[in-house]
BADREN-122164 format. One record per residue (C-alpha): residue in three letters; x, y, z. Coordinates in steps of 0.25 Angstrom, whole numbers, padded with zeros to 4 digits, always signed. Layout:
residues N
ALAXYZ/...
END
This chain:
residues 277
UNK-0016-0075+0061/UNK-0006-0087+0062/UNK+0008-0087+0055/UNK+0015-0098+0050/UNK+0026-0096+0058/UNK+0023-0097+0072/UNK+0011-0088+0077/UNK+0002-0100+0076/UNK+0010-0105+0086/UNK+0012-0095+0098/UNK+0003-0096+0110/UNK-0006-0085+0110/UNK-0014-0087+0122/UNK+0000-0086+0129/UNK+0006-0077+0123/UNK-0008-0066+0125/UNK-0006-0071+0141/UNK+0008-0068+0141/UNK+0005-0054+0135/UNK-0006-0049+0144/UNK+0000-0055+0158/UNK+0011-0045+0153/UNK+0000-0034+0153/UNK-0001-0023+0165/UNK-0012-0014+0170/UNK-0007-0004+0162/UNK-0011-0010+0150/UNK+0004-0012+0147/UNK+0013-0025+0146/UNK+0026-0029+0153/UNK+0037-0039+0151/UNK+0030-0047+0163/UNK+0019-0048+0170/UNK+0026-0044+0183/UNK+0032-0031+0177/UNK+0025-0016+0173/UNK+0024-0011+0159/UNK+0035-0007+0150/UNK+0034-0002+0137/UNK+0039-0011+0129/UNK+0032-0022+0134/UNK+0020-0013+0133/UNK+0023-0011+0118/UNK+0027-0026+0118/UNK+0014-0031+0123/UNK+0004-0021+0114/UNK+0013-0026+0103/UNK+0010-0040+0104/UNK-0004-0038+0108/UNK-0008-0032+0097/UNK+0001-0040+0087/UNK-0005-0053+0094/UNK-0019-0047+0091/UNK-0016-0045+0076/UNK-0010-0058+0073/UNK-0021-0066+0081/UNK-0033-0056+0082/UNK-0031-0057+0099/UNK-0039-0044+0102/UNK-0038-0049+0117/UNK-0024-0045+0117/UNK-0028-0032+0109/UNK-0039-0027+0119/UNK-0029-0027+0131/UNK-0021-0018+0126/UNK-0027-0005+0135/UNK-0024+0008+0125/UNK-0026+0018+0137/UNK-0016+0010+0146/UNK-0004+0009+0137/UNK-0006+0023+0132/UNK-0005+0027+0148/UNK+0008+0020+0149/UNK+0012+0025+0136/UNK+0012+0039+0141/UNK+0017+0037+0154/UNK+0031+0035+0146/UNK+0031+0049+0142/UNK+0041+0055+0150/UNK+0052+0043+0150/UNK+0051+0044+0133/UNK+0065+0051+0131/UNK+0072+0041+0142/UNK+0064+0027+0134/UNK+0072+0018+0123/UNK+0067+0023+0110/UNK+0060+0009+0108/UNK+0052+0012+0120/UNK+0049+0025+0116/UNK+0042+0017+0102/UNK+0035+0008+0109/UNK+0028+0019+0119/UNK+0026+0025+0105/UNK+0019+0013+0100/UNK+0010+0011+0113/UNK+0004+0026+0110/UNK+0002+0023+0095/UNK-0005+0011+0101/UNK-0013+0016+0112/UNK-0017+0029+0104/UNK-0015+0026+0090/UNK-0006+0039+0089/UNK+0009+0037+0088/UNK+0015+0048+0098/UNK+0025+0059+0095/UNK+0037+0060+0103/UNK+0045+0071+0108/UNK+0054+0074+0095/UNK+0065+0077+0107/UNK+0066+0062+0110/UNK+0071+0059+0096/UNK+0084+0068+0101/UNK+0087+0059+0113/UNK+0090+0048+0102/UNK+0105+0054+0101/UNK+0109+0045+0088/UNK+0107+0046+0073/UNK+0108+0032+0071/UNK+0099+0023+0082/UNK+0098+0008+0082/UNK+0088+0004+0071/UNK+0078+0002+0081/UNK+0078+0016+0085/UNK+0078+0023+0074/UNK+0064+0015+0071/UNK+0059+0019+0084/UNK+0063+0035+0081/UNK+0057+0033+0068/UNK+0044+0028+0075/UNK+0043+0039+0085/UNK+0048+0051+0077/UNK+0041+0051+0064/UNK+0040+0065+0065/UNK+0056+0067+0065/UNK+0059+0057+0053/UNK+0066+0068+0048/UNK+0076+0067+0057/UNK+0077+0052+0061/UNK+0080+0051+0043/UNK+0094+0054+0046/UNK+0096+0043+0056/UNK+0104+0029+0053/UNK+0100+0017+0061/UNK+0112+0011+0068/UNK+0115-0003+0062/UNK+0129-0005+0066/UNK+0123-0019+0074/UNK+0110-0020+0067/UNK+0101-0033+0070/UNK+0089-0039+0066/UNK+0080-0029+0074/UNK+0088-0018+0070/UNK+0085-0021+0055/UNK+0069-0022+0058/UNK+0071-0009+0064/UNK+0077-0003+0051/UNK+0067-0010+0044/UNK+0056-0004+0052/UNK+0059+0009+0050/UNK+0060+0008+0033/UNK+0075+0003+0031/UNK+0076-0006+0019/UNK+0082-0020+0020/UNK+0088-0030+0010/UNK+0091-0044+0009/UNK+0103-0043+0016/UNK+0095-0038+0029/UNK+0085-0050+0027/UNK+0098-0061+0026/UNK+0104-0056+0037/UNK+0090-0057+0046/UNK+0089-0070+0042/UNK+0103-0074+0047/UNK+0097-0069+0060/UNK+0090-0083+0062/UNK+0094-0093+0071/UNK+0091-0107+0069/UNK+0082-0107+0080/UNK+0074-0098+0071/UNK+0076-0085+0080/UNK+0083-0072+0075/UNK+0096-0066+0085/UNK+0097-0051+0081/UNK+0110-0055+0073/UNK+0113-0066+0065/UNK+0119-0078+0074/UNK+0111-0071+0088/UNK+0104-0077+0098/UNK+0088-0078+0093/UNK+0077-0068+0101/UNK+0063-0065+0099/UNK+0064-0050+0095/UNK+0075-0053+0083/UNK+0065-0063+0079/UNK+0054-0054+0076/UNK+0064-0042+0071/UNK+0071-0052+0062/UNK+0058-0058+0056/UNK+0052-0042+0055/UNK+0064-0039+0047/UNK+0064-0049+0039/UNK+0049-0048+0035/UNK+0051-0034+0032/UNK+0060-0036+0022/UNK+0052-0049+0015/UNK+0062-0059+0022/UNK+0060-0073+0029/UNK+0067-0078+0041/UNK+0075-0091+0037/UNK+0068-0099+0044/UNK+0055-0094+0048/UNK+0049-0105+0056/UNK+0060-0106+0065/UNK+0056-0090+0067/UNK+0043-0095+0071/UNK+0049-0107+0079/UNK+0058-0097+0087/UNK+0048-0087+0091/UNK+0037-0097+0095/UNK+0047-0106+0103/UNK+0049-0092+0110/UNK+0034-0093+0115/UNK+0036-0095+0132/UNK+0025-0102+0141/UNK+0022-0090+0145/UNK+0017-0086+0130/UNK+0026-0074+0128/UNK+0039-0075+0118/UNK+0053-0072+0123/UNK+0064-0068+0116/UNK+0072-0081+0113/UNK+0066-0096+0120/UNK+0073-0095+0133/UNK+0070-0079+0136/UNK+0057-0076+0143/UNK+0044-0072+0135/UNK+0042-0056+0136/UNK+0032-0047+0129/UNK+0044-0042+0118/UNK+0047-0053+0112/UNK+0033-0059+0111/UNK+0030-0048+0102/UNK+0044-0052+0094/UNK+0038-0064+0093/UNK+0025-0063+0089/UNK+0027-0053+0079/UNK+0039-0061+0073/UNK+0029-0071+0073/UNK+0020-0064+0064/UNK+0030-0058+0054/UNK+0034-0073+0053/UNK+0019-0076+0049/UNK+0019-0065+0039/UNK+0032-0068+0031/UNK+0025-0078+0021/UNK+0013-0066+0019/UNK+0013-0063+0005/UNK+0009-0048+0007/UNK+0023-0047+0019/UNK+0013-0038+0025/UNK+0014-0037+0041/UNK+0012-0028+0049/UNK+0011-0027+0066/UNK+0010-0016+0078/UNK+0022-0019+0082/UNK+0035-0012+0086/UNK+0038-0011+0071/UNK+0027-0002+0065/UNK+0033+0003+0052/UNK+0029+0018+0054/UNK+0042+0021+0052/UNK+0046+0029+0039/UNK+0059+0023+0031/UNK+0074+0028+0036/UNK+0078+0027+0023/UNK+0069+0027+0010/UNK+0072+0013+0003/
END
C-alpha cells in the first residue's frame, strides 16, 4: 500500500538495512549497531517490522523476527519487573503477547508500587493494559492533566476518553509551519509528537491543517543512513522511525471513507473505557 501523503516516498530498502544492522544475536534490536539489546529498542524494532510488512507485504522483514529468542530475553527480565518504568513494563508485555500469542498476567502486587491515584495519562493506559483483571480498582483512578500535551491526549484517547472539537482545534494549533507537531502549541517540531498528534486527530475524525506539510516533515526526517530521527538535525534511531512510519500511514488513511485503521503498535485498543461516554 502507498499513501498519498508520503509513504510512496520513503526509501524502504534503507530503511529495512538500517533495521536489521540494528539486529543482535539474540534476535533483539538496539539503538546501534555497536550497543546490546534494550527493550524498547526490541519493542521498537518488532513494531516497525511488523508494521513495514503490513503496509508493503515485506515478509523478509517478518521472517527475522526469531519468536524463541525474544521470548528468552523477555523472561530474562523477570526479576527486575518491580524496579522497570511502567512503560517498560508494557512493552516486555507486548513482546510475550507476541512471541506466544498469550498476554502475560502480572503479579497483582506490582500494581501497589504505583503509589498514586492519579498517574500521567500515559500510565494509566499502561495499568489498564497489564491489569485487566483489576479494572475494578484502577475505575477510581483520574489521569493527571495538570500539563497535558499531544501525547498525553492519545493516551486518553487509547484508553476510551471521549473527545470534542475543542481537543481536535487545539491539536491543530500544534502544527508548525514546517509542517511538524511540538507537544504544545508554539514547541519546537519532533517526530513522536508527529505521530501522537496525527493519531489523535484520526481518532477523533480530524485532519491535520496541513497534511502535506505532515508528510513533508516526516520524509525530510529520513537520514542517509535510512532510519528517521526525531526532528532534521537529530540522529536517525529505531523510536522515532516507528513514529514515523506509522504517522505516515495514519496520514494515508485520513481520506478512507470507512476511517478504519488499525496497527500492532504500542497503541492497541484492548483497553476497556475509563469513563462510559
Amino acid at each position: 500500500m502507498a499513501g498519498l501523503n508520503g509513504l510512496e516516498r520513503i526509501d524502504l530498502d534503507r530503511l529495512t538495512d538500517f533495521i536489521l544492522a540494528r539486529q543482535k544475536d539474540d534476535g533483539c534490536f538496539s539503538g546501534s549497531p555497536s550497543l546490546p539489546s534494550t527493550v524498547a529498542d526490541t519493542w521498537y524494532g518488532v513494531s516497525l517490522c511488523r508494521l513495514l510488512d503490513e503496509l508493503f507485504s515485506c515478509p523478509s522483514l517478518a521472517r527475522v523476527l526469531d519468536r524463541e529468542k525474544i521470548l528468552f530475553f523477555v523472561r530474562g527480565h523477570d526479576a527486575l519487573l518491580p524496579s522497570l518504568p511502567w512503560r517498560i513494563i508494557f512493552f516486555l508485555a507486548e513482546l510475550h503477547k507476541f512471541a506466544t500469542a498469550e498476554w502475560p498476567r502480572l503479579p497483582d502486587h506490582l500494581l501497589d508500587r504505583s503509589g498514586s491515584k492519579t498517574p500521567a495519562c500515559s500510565h494509566l493506559f499502561y495499568l489498564w493494559q497489564l491489569f485487566p483483571h483489576l479494572r475494578h480498582r484502577l475505575r477510581a483512578w483520574k489521569p493527571d492533566r495538570s500539563r497535558v500535551t499531544c501525547r498525553d491526549l492519545y493516551f486518553c484517547l487509547k484508553a476510551g476518553e471521549s473527545g470534542d472539537q475543542e481537543m481536535v482545534d487545539w491539536i491543530r494549533r500544534c502544527q508548525n509551519h514546517d509542517g511538524g507537531f511540538g507537544f504544545f502549541p508554539g514547541t519546537t517540531s519532533y517526530m513522536e509528537y508527529c505521530d501522537y498528534s496525527l493519531s489523535a486527530l484520526y481518532l477523533l475524525g480530524g485532519r491535520p491543517v496541513y497534511p502535506e506539510r505532515a508528510g513533508d516533515f516526516i520524509v525530510y526526517c529520513q537520514a542517509g543512513s535510512g532510519g528517521f530521527s526525531r526532528s532534521i538535525r537529530a540522529l536517525p534511531m529505531l523510536e522515532s522511525s516507528w513514529h514515523a512510519i506509522h504517522a505516515l500511514a495514519v496520514l494515508s488513511k485520513m481520506d478512507s471513507p470507512s476511517r478504519a485503521f488499525s496497527t500492532r503498535g504500542a497503541a492497541s485498543a484492548r483497553a476497556a473505557p475509563l469513563r462510559q461516554r
